[in-house]
C-alpha positions in Angstrom: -9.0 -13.3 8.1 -6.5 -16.1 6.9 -2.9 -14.9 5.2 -4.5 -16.0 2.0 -7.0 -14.1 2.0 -5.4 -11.3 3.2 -2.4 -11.2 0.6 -5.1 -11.9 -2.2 -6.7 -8.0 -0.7 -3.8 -6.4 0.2 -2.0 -7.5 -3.9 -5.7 -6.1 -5.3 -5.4 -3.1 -3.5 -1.8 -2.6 -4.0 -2.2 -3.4 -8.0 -5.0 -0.7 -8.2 -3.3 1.8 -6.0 0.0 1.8 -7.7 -1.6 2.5 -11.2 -3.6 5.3 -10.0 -0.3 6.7 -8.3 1.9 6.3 -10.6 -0.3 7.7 -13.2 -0.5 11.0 -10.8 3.1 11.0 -10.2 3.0 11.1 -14.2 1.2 13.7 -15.0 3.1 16.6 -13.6 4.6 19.9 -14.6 5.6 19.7 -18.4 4.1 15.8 -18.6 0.9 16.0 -18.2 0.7 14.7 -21.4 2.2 11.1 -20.1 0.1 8.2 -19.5 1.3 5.3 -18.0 1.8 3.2 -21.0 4.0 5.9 -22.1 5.9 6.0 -19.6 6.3 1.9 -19.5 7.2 2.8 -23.5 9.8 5.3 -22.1 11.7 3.1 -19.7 12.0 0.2 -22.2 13.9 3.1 -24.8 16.0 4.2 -21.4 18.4 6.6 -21.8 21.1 4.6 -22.9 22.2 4.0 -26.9 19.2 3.9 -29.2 17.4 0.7 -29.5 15.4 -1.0 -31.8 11.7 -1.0 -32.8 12.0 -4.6 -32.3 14.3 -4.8 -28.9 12.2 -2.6 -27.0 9.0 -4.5 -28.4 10.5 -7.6 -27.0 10.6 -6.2 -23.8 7.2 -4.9 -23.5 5.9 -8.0 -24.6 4.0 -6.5 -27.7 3.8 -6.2 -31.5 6.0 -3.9 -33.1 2.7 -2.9 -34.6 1.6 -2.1 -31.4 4.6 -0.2 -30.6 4.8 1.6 -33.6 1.1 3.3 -32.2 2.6 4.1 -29.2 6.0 5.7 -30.4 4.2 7.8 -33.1 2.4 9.4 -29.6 5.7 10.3 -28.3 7.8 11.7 -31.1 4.6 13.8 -31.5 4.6 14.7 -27.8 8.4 15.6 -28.7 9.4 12.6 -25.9 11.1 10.3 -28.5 12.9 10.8 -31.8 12.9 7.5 -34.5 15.8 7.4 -36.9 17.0 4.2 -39.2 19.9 2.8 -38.9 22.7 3.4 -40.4 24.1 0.1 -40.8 20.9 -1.5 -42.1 18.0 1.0 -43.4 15.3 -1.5 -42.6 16.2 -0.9 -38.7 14.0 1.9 -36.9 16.1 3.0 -33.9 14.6 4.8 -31.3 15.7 7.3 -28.8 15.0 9.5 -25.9 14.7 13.4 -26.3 16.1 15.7 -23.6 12.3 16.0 -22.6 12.3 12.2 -22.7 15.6 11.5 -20.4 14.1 14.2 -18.0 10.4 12.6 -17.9 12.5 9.0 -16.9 14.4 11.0 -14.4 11.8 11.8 -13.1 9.9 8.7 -12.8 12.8 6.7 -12.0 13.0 9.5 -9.0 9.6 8.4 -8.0 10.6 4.6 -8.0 13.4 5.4 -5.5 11.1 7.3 -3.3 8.6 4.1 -3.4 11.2 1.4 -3.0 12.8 3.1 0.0 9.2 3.5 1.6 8.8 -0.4 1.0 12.2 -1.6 3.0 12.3 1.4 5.2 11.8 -0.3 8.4 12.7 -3.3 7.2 15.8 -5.7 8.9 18.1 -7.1 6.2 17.0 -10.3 6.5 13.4 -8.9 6.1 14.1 -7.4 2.9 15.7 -10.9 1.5 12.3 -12.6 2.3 10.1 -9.6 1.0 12.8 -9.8 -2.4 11.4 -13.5 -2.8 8.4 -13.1 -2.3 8.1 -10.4 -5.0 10.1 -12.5 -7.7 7.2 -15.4 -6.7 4.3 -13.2 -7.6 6.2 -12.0 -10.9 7.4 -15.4 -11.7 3.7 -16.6 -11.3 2.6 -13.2 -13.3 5.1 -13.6 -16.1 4.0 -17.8 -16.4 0.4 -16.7 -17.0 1.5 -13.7 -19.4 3.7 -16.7 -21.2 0.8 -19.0 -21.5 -1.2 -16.1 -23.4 -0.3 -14.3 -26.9 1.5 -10.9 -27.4 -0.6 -8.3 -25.9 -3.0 -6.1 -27.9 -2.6 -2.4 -27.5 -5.3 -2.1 -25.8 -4.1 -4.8 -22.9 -0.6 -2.4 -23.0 -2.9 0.7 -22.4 -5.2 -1.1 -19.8 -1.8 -3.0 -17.8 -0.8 -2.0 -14.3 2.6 -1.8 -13.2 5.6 -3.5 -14.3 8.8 -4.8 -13.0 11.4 -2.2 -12.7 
């Protein structure tokens, strides 16, 4: 098999494989209630200062629309909490609950452990060429994402994984 063709199976296989593992590494002990578009929704909030509907749409690359379905999921779930801001009323800030910081701990946990599987092994110089050839694939991912519209809800639902 040529390199091409072998990249082209092993990036399928990794795509697919990543989703399904994540989404198991997800749904454990009190968050079985997480899916993986929830969890995307979590990590754009982070646990910093609260952020705006609009800020965190921006960075998921959807609607606010489309955001607003997915935060409603997660202030029920008790993961987020939605306040407006206090210098302008119009502004819907959103933040993580103590559930929500510990679900991103927790996942953020799980990126550690996959990173440090990826390089482990790996000679510095190694890692530098493996670093640009992930920023290729996501530049060439993120030039066909451009040339499209904002995703539908259903796209955000149906995505695999992100950058982190």
């Amino acid at each position: 098999m040529d390199i091409t063709s072998t990249l082209n199976e092993v990036l399928v296989k990794l795509f697919r494989d990543i989703t399904i593992i994540e989404e198991k590494a997800i749904k454990t002990g009190e968050y079985k209630d997480l899916t993986v578009n929830d969890m995307h929704v979590i990590e754009a909030i982070d646990r910093k200062e609260p952020k705006s509907m609009s800020s965190v749409a921006k960075a998921l690359s959807v609607t606010t629309g489309t955001l607003t379905i997915s935060v409603n999921g997660l202030v029920k779930k008790g993961y987020v909490n939605r306040t407006r801001s206090e210098e302008d009323r119009r502004v819907v800030l959103i933040s993580l609950t103590d559930k929500g910081c510990r679900a991103f701990a927790q996942h953020q946990d799980f990126h550690q452990k996959m990173i440090h599987a990826v390089v482990e092994g790996l000679t510095a110089e190694e890692q530098v060429i493996l670093e640009r050839a992930l920023k290729n694939a996501n530049s060439f991912f993120r030039s066909v994402s451009d040339s499209g519209s904002r995703r539908s809800s259903k796209e955000v639902k149906s995505e695999g994984p992100q950058s982190r």
